[in-house]
N, C-alpha and C positions, 0 to 999 in steps of 0.2 A: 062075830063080826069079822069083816073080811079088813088086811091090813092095808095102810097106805104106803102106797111105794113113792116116793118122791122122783120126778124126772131129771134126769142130769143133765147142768146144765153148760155140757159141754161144748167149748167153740166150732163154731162150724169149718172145718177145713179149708183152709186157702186153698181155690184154683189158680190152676198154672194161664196167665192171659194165655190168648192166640193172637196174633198177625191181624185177624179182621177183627176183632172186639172192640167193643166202642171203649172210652176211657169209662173209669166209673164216677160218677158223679159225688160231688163233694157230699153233696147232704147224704147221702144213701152210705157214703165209709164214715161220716160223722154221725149215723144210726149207729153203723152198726159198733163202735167204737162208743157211745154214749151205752148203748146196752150193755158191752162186755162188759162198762165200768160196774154196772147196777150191780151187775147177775154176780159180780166180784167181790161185791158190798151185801152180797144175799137179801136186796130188797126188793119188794112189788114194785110194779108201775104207779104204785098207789101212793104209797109208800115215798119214793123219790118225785112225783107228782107233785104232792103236797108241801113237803121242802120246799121247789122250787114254785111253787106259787102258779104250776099250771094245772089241766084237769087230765087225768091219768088218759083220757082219749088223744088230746092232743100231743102227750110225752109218747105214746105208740106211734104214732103218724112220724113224728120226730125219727123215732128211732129205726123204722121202716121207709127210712129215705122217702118217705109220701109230703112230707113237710118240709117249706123252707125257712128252718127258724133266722128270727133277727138277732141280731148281735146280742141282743138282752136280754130275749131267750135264752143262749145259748150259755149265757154267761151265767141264767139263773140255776139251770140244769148242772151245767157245768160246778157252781157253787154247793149246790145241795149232793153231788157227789164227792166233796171236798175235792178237786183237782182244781188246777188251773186254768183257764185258757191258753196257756204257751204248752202247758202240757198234752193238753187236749188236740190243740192244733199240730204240734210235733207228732203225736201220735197219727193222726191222721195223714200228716202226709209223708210219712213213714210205711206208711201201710199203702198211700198211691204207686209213693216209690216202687215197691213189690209187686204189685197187680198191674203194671204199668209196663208194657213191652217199650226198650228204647227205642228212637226214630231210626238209629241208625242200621238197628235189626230190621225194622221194617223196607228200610229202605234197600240195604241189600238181600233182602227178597223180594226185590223186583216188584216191588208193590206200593203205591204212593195213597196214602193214606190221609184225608180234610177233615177237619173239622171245623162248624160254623160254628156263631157261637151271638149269641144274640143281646 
């Protein structure tokens, strides 16, 4: 019998923003910050799913920024990974902070930068 290798499930490396990049959207760093938690906690989708009382499809969409969960979502997720929401939130915009060129950079390169916002 051939053996299994387990894949590592190592975080994906921070890119350095650029000048034109859009900001990155809250759900999509609150993905990927909901997965680190799991993948930290060595559980399935399945697994942390069922904790939080949603279906392992919609905890993926979650965590691939494709979903905009509601507060109570977030908070079940959030719960069933034992963290908090101040932590969670912290984390996240902790990590915009980083990915997030300041206006001022933008601005002295000569480059004026909108965003709409609906």
């Amino acid at each position: 019998m051939a053996d299994i290798v387990p894949f590592s499930r190592a975080p994906r490396p921070a890119r350095r923003p650029r000048p034109n990049d859009p900001e990155p959207l809250w759900r999509q760093l609150l993905g990927d910050q909901l997965r680190r938690r799991r993948h930290e906690r060595d559980e399935t989708l399945t697994e942390t799913a069922e904790k939080a009382g949603v279906s392992p499809q919609y905890l993926s969409e979650v965590e691939r920024g494709l979903k905009e969960p509601s507060s109570e979502m977030i908070a079940a997720i959030s719960g069933a990974l034992e963290t908090s929401l101040i932590e969670l939130t912290s984390a996240v915009a902790d990590e915009l902070r980083t990915e997030t060129a300041p206006a001022s950079a933008l601005v002295s390169a000569g480059r004026a930068v909108f965003a709409l916002a609906a």
